[in-house]
C-alpha positions as CSV (number, residue, x, y, z in Angstrom):
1,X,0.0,0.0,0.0
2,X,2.6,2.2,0.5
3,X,3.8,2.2,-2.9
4,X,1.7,5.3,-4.0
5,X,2.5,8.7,-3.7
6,X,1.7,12.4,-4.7
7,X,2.2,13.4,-7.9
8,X,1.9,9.8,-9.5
9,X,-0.3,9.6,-12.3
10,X,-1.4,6.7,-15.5
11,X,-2.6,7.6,-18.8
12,X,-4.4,5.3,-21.2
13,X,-5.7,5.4,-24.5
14,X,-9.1,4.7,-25.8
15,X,-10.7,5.1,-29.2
16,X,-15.3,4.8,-28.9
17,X,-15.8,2.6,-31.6
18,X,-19.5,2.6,-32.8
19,X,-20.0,-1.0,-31.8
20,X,-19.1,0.0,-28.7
21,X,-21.8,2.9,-28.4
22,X,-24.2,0.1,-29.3
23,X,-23.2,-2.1,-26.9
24,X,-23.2,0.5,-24.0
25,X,-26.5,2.0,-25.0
26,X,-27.8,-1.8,-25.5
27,X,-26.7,-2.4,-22.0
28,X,-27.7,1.3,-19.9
29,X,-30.7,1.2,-22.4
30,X,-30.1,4.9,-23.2
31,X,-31.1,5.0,-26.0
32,X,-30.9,8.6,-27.2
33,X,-30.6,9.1,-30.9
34,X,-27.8,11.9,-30.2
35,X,-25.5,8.9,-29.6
36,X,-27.1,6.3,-32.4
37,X,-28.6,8.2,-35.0
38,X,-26.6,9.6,-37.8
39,X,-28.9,11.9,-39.2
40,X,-30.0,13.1,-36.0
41,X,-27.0,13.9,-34.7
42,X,-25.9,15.7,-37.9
43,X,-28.6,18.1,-37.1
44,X,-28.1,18.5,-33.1
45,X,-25.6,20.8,-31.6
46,X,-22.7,18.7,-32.0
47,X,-22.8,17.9,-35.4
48,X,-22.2,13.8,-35.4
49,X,-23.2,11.3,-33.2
50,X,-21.2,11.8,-29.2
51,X,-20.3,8.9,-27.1
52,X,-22.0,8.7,-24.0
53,X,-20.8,10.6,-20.9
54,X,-21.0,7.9,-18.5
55,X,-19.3,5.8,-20.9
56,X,-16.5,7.9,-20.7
57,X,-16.3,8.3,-17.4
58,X,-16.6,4.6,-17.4
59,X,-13.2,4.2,-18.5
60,X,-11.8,6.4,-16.0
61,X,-13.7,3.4,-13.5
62,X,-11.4,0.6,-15.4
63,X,-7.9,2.9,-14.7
64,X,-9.0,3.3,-10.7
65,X,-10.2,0.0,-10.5
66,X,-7.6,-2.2,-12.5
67,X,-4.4,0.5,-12.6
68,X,-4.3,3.2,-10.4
69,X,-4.7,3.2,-7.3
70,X,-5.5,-0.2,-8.6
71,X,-7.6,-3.8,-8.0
72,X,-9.2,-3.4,-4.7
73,X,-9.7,0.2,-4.5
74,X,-13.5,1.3,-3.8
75,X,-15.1,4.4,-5.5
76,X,-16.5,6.6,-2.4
77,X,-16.8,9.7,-4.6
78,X,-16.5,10.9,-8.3
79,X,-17.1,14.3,-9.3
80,X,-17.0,15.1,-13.3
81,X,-17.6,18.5,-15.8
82,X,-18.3,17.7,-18.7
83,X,-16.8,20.5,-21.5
84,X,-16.8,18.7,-24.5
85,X,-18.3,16.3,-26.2
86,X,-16.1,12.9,-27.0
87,X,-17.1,12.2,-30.6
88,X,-17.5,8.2,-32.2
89,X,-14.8,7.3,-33.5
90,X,-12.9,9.2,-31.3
91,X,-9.4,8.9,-29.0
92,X,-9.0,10.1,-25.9
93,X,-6.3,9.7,-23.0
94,X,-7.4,9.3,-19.6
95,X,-5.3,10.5,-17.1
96,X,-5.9,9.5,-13.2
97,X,-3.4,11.7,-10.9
98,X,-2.7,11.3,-6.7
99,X,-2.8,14.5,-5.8
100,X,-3.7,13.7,-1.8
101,X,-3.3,10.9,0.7
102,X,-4.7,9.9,3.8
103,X,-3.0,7.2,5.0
104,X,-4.4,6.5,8.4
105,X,-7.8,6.6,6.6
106,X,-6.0,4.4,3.6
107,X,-8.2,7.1,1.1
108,X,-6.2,8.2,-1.9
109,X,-7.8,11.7,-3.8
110,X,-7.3,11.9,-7.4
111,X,-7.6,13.9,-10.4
112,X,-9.6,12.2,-13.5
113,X,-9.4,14.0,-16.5
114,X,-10.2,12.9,-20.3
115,X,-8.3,14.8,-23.4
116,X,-9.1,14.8,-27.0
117,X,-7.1,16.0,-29.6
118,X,-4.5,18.6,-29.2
119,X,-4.6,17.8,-25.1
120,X,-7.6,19.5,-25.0
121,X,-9.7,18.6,-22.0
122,X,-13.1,17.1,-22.7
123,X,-13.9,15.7,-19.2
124,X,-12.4,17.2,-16.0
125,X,-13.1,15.6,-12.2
126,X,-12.1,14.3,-8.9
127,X,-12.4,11.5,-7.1
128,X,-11.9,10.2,-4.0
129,X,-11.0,6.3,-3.5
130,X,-10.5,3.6,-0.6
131,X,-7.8,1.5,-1.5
């Protein structure tokens, strides 16, 4: 346990293939034709079809959980802003940063962020994590 420290960070890649979209939105049953439906999406705000956000932040789970802090560490919080839309077909990195401890409490307080292209943030948060 007392391998971590402040200041150490992971960052993984992820592209949001279609199939995948279908598979989450088969699964949550969200269904909304923003993330499905071509031609709706062309015409909505964002111009294509978005991945959804809790798919995104999804993957931010799978780095706490598998990675950093790592198998065994419990969610207790996860806060999240959502700036910018994550786009189908799109990759992001997802960085997950220590940037407290508490060890006599074993909680670990991190910084969970998602970048597109051109390290431009699309998905900025905090969480704190039981390990």
């Amino acid at each position: 346990m007392n391998d971590f420290y402040i200041g150490q960070e992971i960052s993984i890649e992820k592209k949001f293939e279609k199939n995948d979209v279908l598979v989450f939105s088969d699964i949550t049953g969200d269904k909304n034709p923003l993330h499905l439906d071509d031609e709706f999406a062309r015409k909505g705000r964002f111009g294509a079809p978005i991945v959804h956000g809790m798919f995104v932040a999804g993957v931010i789970s799978k780095v706490v959980g598998m990675q950093l802090p790592g198998k065994g560490s419990i969610y207790l919080e996860q806060n999240l802003k959502f700036l910018r839309p994550v786009y189908v077909g799109e990759r992001v990195i997802v960085n997950v940063k220590i940037i407290d401890i508490l060890w006599e409490k074993r909680i670990v307080y991190l910084e969970t962020n998602v970048y597109g292209k051109n390290e431009i943030c699309k998905v900025c948060g905090n969480a704190k994590v039981l390990i």
